[in-house]
C-alpha positions in Angstrom: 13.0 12.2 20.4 10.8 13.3 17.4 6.9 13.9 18.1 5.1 12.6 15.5 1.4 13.8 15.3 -1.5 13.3 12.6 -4.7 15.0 11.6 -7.7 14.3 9.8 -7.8 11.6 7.3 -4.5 10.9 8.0 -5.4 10.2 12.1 -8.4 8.3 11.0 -6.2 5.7 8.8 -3.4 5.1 11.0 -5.7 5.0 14.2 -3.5 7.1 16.7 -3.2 10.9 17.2 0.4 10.9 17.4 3.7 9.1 18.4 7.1 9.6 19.8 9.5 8.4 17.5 13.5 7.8 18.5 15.8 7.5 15.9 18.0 10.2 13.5 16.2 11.5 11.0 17.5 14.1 8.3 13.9 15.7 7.3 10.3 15.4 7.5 10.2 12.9 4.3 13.0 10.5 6.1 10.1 10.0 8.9 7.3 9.8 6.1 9.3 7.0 4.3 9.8 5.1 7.8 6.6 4.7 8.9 5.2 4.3 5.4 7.4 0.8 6.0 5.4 -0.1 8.8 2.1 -1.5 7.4 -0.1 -1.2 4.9 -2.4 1.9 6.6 0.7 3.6 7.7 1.3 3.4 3.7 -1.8 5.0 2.6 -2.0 7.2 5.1 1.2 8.9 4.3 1.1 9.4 0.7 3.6 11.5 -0.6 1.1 13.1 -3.2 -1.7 13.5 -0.7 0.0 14.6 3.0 1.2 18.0 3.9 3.6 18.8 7.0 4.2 21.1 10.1 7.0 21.4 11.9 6.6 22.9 15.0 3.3 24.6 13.5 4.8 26.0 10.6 3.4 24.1 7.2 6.9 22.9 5.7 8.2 21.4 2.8 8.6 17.5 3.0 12.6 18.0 2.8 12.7 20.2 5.8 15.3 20.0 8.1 14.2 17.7 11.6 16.2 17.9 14.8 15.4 16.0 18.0 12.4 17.7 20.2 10.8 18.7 16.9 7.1 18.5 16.8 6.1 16.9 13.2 2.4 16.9 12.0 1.2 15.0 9.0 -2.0 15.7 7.6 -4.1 15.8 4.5 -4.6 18.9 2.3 -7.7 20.5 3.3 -10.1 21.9 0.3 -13.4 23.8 0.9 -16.5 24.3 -0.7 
């Protein structure tokens, strides 16, 4: 099992703060893809151009590596001003 959480704008869009996800996975943007399929919000929320990823509270590339009891964050870039 896979646990699936997301942040800011990301959260806001999809409507939940996270998810447990079964399944085999080979990386962070095989997960990305699969929910992207379930709906239109899940779609824009997890934009390949505008989403960034930690796994197991390390930021990560999107082709990282995933094994079961993972934890997987998805969330937006953050920019200051």
């Amino acid at each position: 099992m896979l646990h699936i959480l997301f942040f800011g704008q990301t959260r806001e869009t999809i409507g939940l703060d996270g998810i447990e996800l079964e399944g085999e996975f080979a990386s962070a943007e095989a997960i990305r893809r699969h929910l992207s399929l379930q709906g239109d919000k899940w779609a824009l929320a997890l934009e390949k151009e505008k989403l960034l990823v930690a796994i197991n509270h390390t930021l990560s590339p999107l082709e990282s590596v995933v094994k079961s009891g993972d934890e997987i964050a998805f969330f937006p870039p953050v920019t200051g001003g």
